[in-house]
C-alpha positions, 0 to 999 in steps of 0.5 A: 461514419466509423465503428467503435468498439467498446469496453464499459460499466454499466450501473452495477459495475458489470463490465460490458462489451459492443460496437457502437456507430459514430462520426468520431471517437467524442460522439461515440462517448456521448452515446454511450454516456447516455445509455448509462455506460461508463466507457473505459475503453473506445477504440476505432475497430479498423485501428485495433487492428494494427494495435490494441491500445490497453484499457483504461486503467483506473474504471474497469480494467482489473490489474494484472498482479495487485499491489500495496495500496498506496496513494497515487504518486507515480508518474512523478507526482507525490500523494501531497501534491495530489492532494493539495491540487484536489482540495484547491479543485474542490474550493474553486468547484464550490466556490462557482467556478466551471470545472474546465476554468478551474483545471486552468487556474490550477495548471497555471500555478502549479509547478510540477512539470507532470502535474501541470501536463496532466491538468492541461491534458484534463480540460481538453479532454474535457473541452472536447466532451469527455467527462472529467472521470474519463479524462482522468481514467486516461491517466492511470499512473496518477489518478487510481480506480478509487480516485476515478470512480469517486470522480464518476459518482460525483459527476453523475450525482451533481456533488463533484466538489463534496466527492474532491473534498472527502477525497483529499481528506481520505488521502490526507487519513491514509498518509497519516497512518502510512506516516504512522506505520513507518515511524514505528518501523524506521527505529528499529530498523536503523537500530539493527543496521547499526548493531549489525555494522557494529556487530561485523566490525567487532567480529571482522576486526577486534576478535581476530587481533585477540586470537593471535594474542592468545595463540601468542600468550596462551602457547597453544593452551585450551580456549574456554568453549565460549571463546572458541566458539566467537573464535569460530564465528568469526572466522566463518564470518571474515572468509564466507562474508561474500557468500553470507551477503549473497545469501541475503541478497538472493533471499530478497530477490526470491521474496521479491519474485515469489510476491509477484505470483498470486501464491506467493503475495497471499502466503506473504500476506498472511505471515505478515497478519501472523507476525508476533510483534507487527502481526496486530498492527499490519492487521489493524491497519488493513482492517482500517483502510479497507473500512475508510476506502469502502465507506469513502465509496458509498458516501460517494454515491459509488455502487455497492458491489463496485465499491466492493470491487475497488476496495478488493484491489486497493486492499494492500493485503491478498488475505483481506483482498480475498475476504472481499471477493467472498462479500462481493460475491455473497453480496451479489446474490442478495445477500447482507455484507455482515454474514459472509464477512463474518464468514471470513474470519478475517473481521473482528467481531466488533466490525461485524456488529458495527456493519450490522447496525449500519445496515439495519439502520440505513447508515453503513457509510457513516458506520464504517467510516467510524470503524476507520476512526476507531481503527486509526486511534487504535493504530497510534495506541498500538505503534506507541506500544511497539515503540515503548517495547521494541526500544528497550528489547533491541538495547537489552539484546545488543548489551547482551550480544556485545557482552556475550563478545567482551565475556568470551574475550575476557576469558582467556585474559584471567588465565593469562594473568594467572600465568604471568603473576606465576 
């Protein structure tokens, strides 16, 4: 018999640690299953000697640094293809199919070599007595903490399909608006490509030929103060381009640096919540996602301070992941979730009485999933809104920029005249 040391839940989410005696690593789960735990980690004591494997990523473990929520697609397995595959597991589950057989049947048509693997590995795991949350807890990269945790209430509650259905519709929601988001970003960024490709060409190219056919014809003659000035531009642009590209490159690797520290994502965040055209979006967006997420949890039969600590970490946004803890915290000392989230002032008011409501009612899932819903019709109201904005705003500053460049070039053309017709 050897001893296992382990890291688990308990049924408040309360992480939990010991060593607990067993024959082997399955035997050991299945006692620790039973007194109500859920491990995330068991590890041969002798072994973690030599090496100390990482916990499971995706039950307990917190992660080192919090990243954009974003639908589980590393590993080479895209948000789409997980969805289909736990919508078809829903169907069989429902459908009167053991869970083991219907990993089976999927793994057998699916054509994703990671995806396939990763079925296989889930009904051994499950084969050897591991339940399908822990199996899937092994797989990180692919299976997220809200997947597997969703997985582990339908587990214990007996509504594994129910749990797989609304999971492939609340990826389904969050691709939607990611979709949504970046349409209503993809204008304009290319449009400020191009302007800018546009922009250098002129300033590179067509203004320098201009300088010296005036030098040429104006023999040394006074410039208008417009002229000199795109005169000067581009002259600072054509000699210092290296710089100004290594300028741009280095800002990007300094934000990219700085949104790896704690300081720097919530600052990032934050300026992005205060931004004057996108600010209202990014923040109706939040807002909506971490409504869907939470109410998504608790329809789950996820618990609710564990619930609140999975929507911490799958916030996408350190300044609502922040407001979280503050709920998480208020919440574990017995109190309501509406008054330190208004405390927060990050909520709207409207959420606030919504979530009150849910709460004296005994609905606050169904509540919140309808604050998602309003959230997500106000997010298409709000990108047509940008979309019928941002266009004409870049086409009136393009004109006028390269009007600005034609005026300046022009100039000097009618003193040119002048001097010809004399």
């Amino acid at each position: 018999m050897a001893t296992f040391a382990y890291v688990a839940l308990d049924a408040k989410g309360k992480e939990t640690k010991g060593t607990i005696d067993a024959d082997n690593q399955t035997v050991a789960l299945t006692r620790l299953r039973e007194k109500g735990l859920f491990p995330t980690s068991v590890i041969d004591a002798s072994a973690s000697k030599k090496k100390t494997p990482a916990p499971v990523p995706g039950a307990g473990a917190r992660p080192a640094a919090r990243k954009s929520f974003s639908l589980p697609t590393l590993g080479g397995v895209k948000a789409k293809q997980l969805m289909i595959v736990t919508r078809q597991l829903a169907t069989l589950i429902d459908a009167g199919l053991p869970l083991l057989r219907g990993l089976q049947v999927i793994a057998r048509q699916e054509r994703n070599p990671v995806l396939k693997r990763t079925l296989l590995e889930l009904a051994e795991s499950i084969q050897s007595g591991a339940t399908l949350a822990e199996s899937m807890a092994q797989h990180g990269k692919i299976f997220n903490r809200l997947y597997v945790n969703m997985v582990k209430a339908g587990e214990i509650g007996g509504v594994l399909d129910v749990v797989l259905l609304r999971l492939a519709e609340f990826m389904e929601k969050m691709q939607k608006i990611r979709n949504k988001v970046k349409s209503a970003m993809t204008y304009p960024i290319v449009v400020l490509c191009v302007a800018g490709g546009i922009m250098y060409f002129l300033m590179t190219k067509i203004v320098p030929k201009f300088a010296e056919i005036f030098n040429d014809l104006l023999e040394g003659g006074k410039l208008p103060p417009l002229t000199l000035f795109i005169m000067d531009a581009s002259r600072a642009l054509a000699e210092k381009s290296l710089f100004i590209i290594g300028g741009i490159v280095g800002l990007v690797i300094l934000t990219r640096i700085l949104g790896k520290t704690k300081g720097g994502r919530l600052a990032m965040d934050r300026m992005k919540l205060k931004m004057p055209i996108f600010g209202t979006l990014v923040h109706k967006t939040s807002i909506g996602r971490f409504s869907r997420t939470l109410g998504t949890l608790l329809q789950s039969g996820v618990p609710i301070l564990q619930a609140l600590n999975i929507v911490r970490d799958t916030a996408g946004n350190e300044v609502i992941a922040k407001g979280v803890v503050l709920v998480h915290d208020s919440v574990k000392e017995g109190e309501n979730i509406a008054p330190p989230m208004e405390a927060t002032g990050i909520f709207p008011p409207m959420v606030i009485s919504m979530v009150e409501v849910g709460e004296e009612t005994g609905k606050l899932p169904e509540m919140l999933m309808r604050i998602a819903d309003n959230y997500d019709d106000e997010v298409d109201n709000t990108v047509a809104a940008l979309s019928s904005i941002i266009e004409p705003i870049l086409i009136v500053g393009l004109a006028l920029i390269v009007g600005t460049i034609v005026i300046a070039l022009f100039l000097p053309m009618v003193d040119i005249m002048q001097r010809i017709a004399k």
